[in-house]
C-alpha positions as CSV (number, residue, x, y, z in Angstrom):
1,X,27.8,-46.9,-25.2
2,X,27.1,-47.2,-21.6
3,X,26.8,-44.1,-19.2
4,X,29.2,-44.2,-16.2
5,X,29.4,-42.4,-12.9
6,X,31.4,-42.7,-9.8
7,X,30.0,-41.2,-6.6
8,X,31.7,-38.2,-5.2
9,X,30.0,-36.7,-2.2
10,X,28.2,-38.6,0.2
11,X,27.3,-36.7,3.8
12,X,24.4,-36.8,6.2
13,X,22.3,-34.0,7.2
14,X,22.7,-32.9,10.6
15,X,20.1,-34.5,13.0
16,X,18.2,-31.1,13.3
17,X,18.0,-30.9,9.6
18,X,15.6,-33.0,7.1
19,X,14.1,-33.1,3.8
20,X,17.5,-31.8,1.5
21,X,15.5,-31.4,-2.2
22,X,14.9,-29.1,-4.8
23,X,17.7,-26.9,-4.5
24,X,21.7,-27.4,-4.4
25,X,24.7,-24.5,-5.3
26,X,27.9,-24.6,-4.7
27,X,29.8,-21.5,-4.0
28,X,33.4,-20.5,-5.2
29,X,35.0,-22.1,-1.6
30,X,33.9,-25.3,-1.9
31,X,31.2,-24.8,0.2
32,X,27.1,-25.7,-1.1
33,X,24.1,-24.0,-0.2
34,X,20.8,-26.7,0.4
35,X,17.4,-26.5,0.8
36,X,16.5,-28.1,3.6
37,X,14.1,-28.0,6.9
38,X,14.1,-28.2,10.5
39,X,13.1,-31.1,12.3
40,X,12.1,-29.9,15.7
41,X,11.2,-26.6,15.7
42,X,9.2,-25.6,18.4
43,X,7.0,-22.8,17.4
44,X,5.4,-19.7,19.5
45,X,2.4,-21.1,20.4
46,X,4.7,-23.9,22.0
47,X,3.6,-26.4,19.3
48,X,6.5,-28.3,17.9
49,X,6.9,-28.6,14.2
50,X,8.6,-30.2,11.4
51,X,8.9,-26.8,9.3
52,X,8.9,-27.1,5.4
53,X,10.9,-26.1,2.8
54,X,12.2,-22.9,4.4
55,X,15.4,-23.4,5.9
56,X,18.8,-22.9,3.6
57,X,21.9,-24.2,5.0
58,X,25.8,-24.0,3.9
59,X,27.9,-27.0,4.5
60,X,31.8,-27.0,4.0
61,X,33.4,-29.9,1.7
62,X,33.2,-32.3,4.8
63,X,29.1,-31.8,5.3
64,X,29.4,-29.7,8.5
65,X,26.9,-26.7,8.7
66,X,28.3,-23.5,8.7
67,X,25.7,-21.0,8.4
68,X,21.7,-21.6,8.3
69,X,18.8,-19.1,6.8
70,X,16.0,-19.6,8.6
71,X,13.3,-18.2,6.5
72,X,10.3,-18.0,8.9
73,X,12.5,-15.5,11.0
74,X,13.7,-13.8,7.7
75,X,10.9,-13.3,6.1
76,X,6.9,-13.3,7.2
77,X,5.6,-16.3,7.9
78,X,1.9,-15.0,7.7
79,X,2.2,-13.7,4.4
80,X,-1.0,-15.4,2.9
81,X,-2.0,-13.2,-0.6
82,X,-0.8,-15.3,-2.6
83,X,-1.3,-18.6,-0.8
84,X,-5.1,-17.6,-1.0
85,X,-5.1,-17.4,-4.7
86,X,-3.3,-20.8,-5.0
87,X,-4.6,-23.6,-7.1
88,X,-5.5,-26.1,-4.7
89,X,-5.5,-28.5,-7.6
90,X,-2.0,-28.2,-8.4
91,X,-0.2,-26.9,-5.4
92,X,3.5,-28.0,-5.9
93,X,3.5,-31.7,-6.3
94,X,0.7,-32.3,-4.8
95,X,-1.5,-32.6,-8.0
96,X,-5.1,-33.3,-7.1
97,X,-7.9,-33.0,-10.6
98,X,-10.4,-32.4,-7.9
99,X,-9.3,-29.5,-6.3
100,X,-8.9,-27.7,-9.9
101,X,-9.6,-23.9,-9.7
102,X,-10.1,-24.0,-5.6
103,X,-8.6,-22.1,-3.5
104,X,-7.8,-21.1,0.4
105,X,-10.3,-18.1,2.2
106,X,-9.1,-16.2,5.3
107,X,-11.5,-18.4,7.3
108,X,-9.8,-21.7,6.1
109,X,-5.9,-20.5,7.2
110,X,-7.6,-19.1,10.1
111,X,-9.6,-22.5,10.9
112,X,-6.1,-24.4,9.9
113,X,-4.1,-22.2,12.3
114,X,-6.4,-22.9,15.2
115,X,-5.8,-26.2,14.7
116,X,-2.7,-29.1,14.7
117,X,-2.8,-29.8,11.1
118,X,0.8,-29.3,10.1
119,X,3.2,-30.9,7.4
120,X,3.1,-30.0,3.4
121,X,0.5,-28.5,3.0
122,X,-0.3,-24.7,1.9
123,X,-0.5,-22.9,4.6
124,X,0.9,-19.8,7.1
125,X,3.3,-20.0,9.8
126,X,6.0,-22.8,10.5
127,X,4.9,-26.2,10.0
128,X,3.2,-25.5,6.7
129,X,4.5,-25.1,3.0
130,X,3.8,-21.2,3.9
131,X,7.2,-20.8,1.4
132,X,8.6,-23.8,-0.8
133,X,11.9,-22.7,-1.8
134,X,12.2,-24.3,-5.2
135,X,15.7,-23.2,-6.3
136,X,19.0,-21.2,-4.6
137,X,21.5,-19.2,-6.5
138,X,25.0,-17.9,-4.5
139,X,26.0,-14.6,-6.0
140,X,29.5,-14.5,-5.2
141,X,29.9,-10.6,-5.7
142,X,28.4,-9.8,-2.2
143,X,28.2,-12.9,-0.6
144,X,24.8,-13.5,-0.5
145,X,21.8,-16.2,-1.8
146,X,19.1,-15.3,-4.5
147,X,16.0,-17.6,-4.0
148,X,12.9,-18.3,-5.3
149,X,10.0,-19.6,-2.6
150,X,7.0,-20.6,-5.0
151,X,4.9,-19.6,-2.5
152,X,6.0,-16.2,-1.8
153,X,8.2,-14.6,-4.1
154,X,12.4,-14.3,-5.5
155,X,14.0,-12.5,-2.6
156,X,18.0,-12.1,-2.2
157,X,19.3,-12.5,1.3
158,X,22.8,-11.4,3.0
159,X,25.3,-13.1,5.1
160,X,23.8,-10.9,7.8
161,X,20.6,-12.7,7.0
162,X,18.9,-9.5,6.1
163,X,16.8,-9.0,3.3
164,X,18.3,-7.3,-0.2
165,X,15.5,-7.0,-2.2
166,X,12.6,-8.9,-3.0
167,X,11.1,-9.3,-6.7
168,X,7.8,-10.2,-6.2
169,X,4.1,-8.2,-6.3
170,X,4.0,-5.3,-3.0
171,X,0.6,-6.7,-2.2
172,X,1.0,-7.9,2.1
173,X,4.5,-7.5,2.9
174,X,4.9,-6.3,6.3
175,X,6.7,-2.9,7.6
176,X,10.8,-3.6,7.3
177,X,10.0,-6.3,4.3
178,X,7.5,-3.6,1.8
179,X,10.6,-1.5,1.6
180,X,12.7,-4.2,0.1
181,X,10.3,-4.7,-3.1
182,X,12.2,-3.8,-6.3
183,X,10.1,-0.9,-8.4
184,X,9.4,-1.6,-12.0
185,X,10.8,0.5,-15.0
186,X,10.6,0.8,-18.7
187,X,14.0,0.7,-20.4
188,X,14.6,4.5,-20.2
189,X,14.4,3.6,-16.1
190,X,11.2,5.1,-15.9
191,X,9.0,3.9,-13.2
192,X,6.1,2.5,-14.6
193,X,2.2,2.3,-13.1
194,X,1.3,-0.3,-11.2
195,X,-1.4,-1.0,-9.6
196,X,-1.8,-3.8,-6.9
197,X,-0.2,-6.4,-8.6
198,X,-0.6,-5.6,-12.4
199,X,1.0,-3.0,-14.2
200,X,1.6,-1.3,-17.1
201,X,4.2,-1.1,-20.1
202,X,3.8,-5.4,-20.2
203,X,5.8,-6.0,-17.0
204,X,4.8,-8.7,-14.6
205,X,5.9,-10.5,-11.7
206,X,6.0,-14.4,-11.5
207,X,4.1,-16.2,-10.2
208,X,4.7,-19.6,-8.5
209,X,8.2,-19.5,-10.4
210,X,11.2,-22.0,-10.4
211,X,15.0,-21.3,-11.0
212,X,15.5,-17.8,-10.3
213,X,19.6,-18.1,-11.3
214,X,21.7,-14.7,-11.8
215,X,23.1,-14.9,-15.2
216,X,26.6,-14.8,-14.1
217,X,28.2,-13.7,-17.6
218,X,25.9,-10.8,-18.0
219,X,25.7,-9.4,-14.5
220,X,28.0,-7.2,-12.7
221,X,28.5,-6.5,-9.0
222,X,25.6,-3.7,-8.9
223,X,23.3,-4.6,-12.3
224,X,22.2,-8.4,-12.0
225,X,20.8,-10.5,-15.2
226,X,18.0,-12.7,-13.5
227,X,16.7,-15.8,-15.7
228,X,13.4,-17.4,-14.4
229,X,10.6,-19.9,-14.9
230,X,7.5,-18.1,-14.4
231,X,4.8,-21.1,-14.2
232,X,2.0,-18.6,-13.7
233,X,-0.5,-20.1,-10.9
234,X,-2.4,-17.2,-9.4
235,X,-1.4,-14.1,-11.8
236,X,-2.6,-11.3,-10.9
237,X,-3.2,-12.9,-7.2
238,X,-6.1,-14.5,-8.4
239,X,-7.7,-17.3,-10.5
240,X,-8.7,-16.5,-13.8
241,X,-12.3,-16.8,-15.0
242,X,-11.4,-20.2,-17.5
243,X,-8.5,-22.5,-16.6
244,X,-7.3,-22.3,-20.1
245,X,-6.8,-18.8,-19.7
246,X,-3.2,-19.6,-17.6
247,X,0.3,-19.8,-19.3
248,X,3.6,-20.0,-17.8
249,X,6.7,-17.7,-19.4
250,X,10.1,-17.4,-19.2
251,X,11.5,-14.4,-18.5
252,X,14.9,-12.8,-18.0
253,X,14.8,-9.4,-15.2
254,X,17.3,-6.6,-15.3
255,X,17.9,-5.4,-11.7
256,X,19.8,-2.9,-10.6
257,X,20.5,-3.2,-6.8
258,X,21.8,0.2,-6.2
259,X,18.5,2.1,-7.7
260,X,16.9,-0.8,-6.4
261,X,14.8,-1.3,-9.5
262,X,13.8,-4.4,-12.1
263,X,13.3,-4.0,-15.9
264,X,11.7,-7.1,-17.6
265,X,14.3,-7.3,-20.8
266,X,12.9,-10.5,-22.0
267,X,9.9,-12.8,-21.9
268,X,8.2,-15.8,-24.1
269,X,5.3,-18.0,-23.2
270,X,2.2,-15.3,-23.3
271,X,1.6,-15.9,-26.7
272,X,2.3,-19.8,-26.7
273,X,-0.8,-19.6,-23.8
274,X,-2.6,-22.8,-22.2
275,X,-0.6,-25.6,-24.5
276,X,2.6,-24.6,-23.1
277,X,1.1,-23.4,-19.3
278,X,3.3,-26.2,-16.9
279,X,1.3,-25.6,-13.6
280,X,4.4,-27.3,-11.5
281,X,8.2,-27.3,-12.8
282,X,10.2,-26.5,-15.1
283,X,13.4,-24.3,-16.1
284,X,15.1,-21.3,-17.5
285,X,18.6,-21.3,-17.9
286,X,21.2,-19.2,-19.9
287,X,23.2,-21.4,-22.2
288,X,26.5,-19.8,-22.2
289,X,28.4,-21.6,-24.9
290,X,25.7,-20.8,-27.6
291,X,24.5,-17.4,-25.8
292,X,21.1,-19.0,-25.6
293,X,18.0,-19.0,-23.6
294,X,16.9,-23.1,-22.8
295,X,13.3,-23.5,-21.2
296,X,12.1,-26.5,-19.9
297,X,8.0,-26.1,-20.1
298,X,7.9,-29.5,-17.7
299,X,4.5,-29.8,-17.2
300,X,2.8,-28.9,-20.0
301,X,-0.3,-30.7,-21.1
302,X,-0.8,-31.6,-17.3
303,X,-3.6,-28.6,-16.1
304,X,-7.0,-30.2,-14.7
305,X,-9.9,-28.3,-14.7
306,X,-13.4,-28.7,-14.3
307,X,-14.2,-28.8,-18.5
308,X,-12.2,-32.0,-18.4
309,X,-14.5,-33.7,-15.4
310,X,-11.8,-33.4,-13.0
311,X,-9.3,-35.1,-15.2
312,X,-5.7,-33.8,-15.9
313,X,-4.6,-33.4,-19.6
314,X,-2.0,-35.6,-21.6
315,X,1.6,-35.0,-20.6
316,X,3.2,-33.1,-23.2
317,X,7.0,-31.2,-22.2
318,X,8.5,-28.9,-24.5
319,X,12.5,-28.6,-24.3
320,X,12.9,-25.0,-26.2
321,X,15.6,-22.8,-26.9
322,X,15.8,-19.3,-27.8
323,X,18.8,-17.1,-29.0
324,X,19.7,-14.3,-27.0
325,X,17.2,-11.7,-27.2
326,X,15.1,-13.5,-29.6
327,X,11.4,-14.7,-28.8
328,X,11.6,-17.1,-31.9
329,X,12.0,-20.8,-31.5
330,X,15.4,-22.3,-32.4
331,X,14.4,-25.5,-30.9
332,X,11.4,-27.0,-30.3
333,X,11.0,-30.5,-28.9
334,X,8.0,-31.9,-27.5
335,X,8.2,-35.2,-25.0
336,X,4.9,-37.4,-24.5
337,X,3.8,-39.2,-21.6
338,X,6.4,-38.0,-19.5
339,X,7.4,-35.8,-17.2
340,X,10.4,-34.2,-15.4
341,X,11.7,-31.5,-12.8
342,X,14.5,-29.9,-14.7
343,X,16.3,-30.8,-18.2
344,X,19.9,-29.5,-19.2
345,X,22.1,-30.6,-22.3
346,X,24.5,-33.3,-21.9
347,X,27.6,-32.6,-24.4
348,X,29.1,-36.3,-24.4
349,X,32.0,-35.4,-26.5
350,X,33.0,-32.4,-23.6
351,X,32.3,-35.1,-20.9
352,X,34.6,-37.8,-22.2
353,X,37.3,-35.7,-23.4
354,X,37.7,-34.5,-19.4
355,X,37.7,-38.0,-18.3
């Protein structure tokens, strides 16, 4: 049985945008919210720039902007913490065996910001992949965008393109931003230790995460149910000792906007450790229909590191699901040789019978 498909949108970004990827949602009013960049920007030092991966924009049905986020005025720019504790062997796509376990000092920003080396590349200020917004997600209760930049943190952003609150470790956020960081509790709301960026009670932050999506059937106006794909690249804001000491998670945050709090309700992928650890990719997604957790580990198999003489492991994605609250497989399927960004169930049955 062949598959079919009929193209339904077609539009062209606006000549000062470029590069739509990654990241596409469509709110309630037909409009869609895309990840895009600018493609003359001209910087403060004069320098103009093609910026990267830090610029949202909402189009109406007929593609015409309507609004645009520009991140490198909303957020900071010059954040580096946890660009310096990057693996500069697998930063994004940008997958290179001989760069395993390396990462960026202050002197090489500072050397790269003196300079005109610009484009994507890990670095601060505009011009550079200083944020990588991997994945956008409209809450329709108070107009505003949840996203998560791999590079910096999951941050919710207004209409008024202020800052909500940002779920991501305190360490270097500037005055006006340090304020916005959500405080960790245990379940009895308790605010728990923390220390720099670990902290007690088993909570953690992610690191270098994809798909940060409200879980829209769970959450309320106030109290949001946040499923994300931790991959786990510079936990801790450092590299650990062995390579095979990394692992990726899923994770599922309870936040409650008012107290301005997050709970971690929810979490797998610790235990399954280096096997599982996808140092690019990958999803977490709520499966309404069967109240189920489904995680993509997309990368899996693919670390490099310096045991393996520069050479990156055998491709082996896991599509997994978990039921609600449960941190024991219900699925398990492991793909070879392969690899993808995202992976959702297709229900043929529930796609023919609307056509």
């Amino acid at each position: 049985l062949p598959i079919l498909g009929r193209e339904i949108f077609n539009r062209k970004l606006p000549p000062t945008y470029a590069d739509f990827s990654h990241a596409y949602d469509n709110a309630e009013n037909g409009h869609s919210f895309l990840r895009v960049s600018m493609a003359d920007y001209r910087r403060g030092d004069d320098k103009r720039v093609h910026t990267v991966c830090d610029v949202i924009i909402e189009v109406d049905p007929d593609g015409g902007v309507v609004d645009d986020f520009r991140l490198y005025d909303i957020l900071d720019p010059y954040r580096d913490t946890l660009i310096k504790a990057l693996d500069q062997g697998a930063v994004c796509l940008n997958i290179d065996p001989a760069k395993a376990g390396q990462t960026l000092s202050a002197a090489d920003l500072a050397n790269m910001d003196k300079s005109d080396k610009f484009g994507d590349i890990p670095g601060t200020g505009p011009g550079r992949n200083w944020a990588h917004v991997n994945s956008i997600d409209y809450d329709p209760t108070d107009d505003s965008i949840i996203l998560s930049a791999r590079h910096q943190g999951i941050v919710k952003i207004g209409r008024d393109h202020q800052v909500k609150w940002i779920l991501a470790s305190p360490v270097g956020w500037k005055k006006g931003l340090a304020e916005r960081v959500l405080t960790p509790v245990d379940k009895n709301g308790k605010p728990l230790k923390c220390e720099g960026s670990q902290c007690e009670g088993g909570f953690d932050w992610s690191w270098t995460q994809h798909t940060a999506w409200r879980i829209d059937s769970k959450s309320t106006k106030d109290v949001i149910y946040l499923s994300v794909f931790d991959n786990g690249d510079a936990r801790g804001m450092e590299q650990p000792p062995l390579p095979t000491m990394k692992y990726s998670r899923a994770v599922v945050y309870k936040i409650d906007q008012k107290k301005m709090t997050v709970e971690q309700i929810w979490e797998v992928g610790k235990d399954l450790g280096y096997d599982y650890f996808s140092p690019v990719t990958g999803i977490t997604k709520y499966m309404d229909d069967k109240d189920t957790m489904l995680v993509f580990w997309s990368t899996a198999g693919m670390g490099a590191s310096p045991e393996k003489a520069g050479k990156l492991g055998r491709l082996h994605p896991r599509i997994c699901e978990y039921r609600w609250g449960d941190k024991s497989l219900a699925v398990d399927l492991t793909l070879w040789d392969t690899c993808g960004y995202q992976a959702f169930p297709v229900s043929f049955e529930e796609a023919f019978s609307k056509n």
